[in-house]
Structure formats: structure tokens, C-alpha cells
Phi, psi and omega in degrees: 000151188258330179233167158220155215216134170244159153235158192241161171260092161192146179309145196279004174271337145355297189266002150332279224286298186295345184286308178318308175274304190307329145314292165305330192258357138279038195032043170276178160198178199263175104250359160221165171223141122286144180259085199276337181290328179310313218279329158264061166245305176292318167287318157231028173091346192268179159233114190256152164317139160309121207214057186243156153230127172302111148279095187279162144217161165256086162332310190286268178325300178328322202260321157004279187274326172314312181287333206273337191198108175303345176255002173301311179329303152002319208246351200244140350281111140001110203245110163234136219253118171254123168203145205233116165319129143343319183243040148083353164326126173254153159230100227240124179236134187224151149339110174265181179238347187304304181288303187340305194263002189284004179274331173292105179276071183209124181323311181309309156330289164321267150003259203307336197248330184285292184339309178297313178306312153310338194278327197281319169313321168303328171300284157353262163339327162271000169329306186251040148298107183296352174291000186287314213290310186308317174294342167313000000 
């Protein structure tokens, strides 16, 4: 599988705030967010659903797989989707990096990309924590 995906019983700005700590607290951060229902409402007139997607990163694993391959950036940010469903449902899809990385032929690469992979699966995993909900 190339992602990984939860739905949480919670309102979507709700799974924003949890995505958000469940990142910072496996040493992530956002650096980009698209708003995809604004940008096709403006671009082409439409109406889409709540849709955005966080570009995380680990600054640390970046720099890393960066020393490890100059061409690895091509792949940053680790893109995770938070969007709500027609019958109200939310859904958090993330990205593995694992799959991301799989054009870098190098044992060191590997290595460095199984880490990411595991830091994201925790975020996940920490999706339905109630210490997120606190931390908001």
C-alpha cells in the first residue's frame, strides 16, 4: 500500500488540530497546507467538499535522505490529506514514505525511509488519542 488512511468521529477542523499534534509529537511540522475546496472554487468555479492537503516534514530524516541522494527533495513534503466525506465522515490519508522512496537504490536510503515510515505510521496512530484532543 502506498498510504495510510483512518477516519476519525470528529469534525474536520477537529482532524486539522489532531493531525497537527500527532505530527509535532513524532518531530514533524506542516510547511505547506493547500486548501483544495478554496483553490477550485476560485479556479474553476466549483464546489468540492472540505479537502486539504499538509505538506509534513522531519527536518532531521530530510536532511538525511538529502545527504544520502541530492535528488531526493523531488519527493518533500510527505503529503497528508485530511477531507470529509458526502455523509460527514473525516479521513486522514497519509502518505508512506517508505513507497516515496522506493526509486533510491541505496541500503542507506532504505534505512532512512523505513524511519519515516514508522514516524508516520505513529502519527496515525495517534489520530484517536485523547492527549491530541487536549493539546489543541
Amino acid at each position: 500500500m502506498n498510504h495510510f488512511s483512518k477516519v476519525l468521529d470528529t469534525s474536520f477542523e477537529e482532524a486539522i488540530k489532531r493531525v497537527t499534534n500527532a505530527l509535532r509529537e513524532e518531530g514533524m511540522g506542516i510547511l505547506t497546507e493547500i486548501d483544495v475546496q478554496a483553490t477550485l472554487k476560485k479556479k474553476i468555479d466549483v464546489n468540492f467538499r472540505k479537502y486539504k492537503i499538509l505538506g509534513a516534514c522531519h527536518p532531521l530524516i530530510a536532511y538525511h535522505m538529502l545527504q544520502t541522494d541530492d535528488k531526493a527533495g523531488v519527493f518533500y513534503p510527505c503529503n497528508v490529506v485530511v477531507q470529509e466525506h458526502e455523509d460527514g465522515r473525516v479521513e486522514v490519508s497519509a502518505v508512506d514514505p517508505l513507497m516515496m522512496f522506493l526509486t533510491i537504490h541505496s541500503p542507506k536510503a532504505k534505512e532512512i525511509a523505513l524511519d519515516a515510515s514508522q514516524k508516520m505510521q505513529a502519527v496515525m496512530e495517534r489520530l484517536g488519542s485523547p492527549e491530541l484532543v487536549a493539546q489543541s
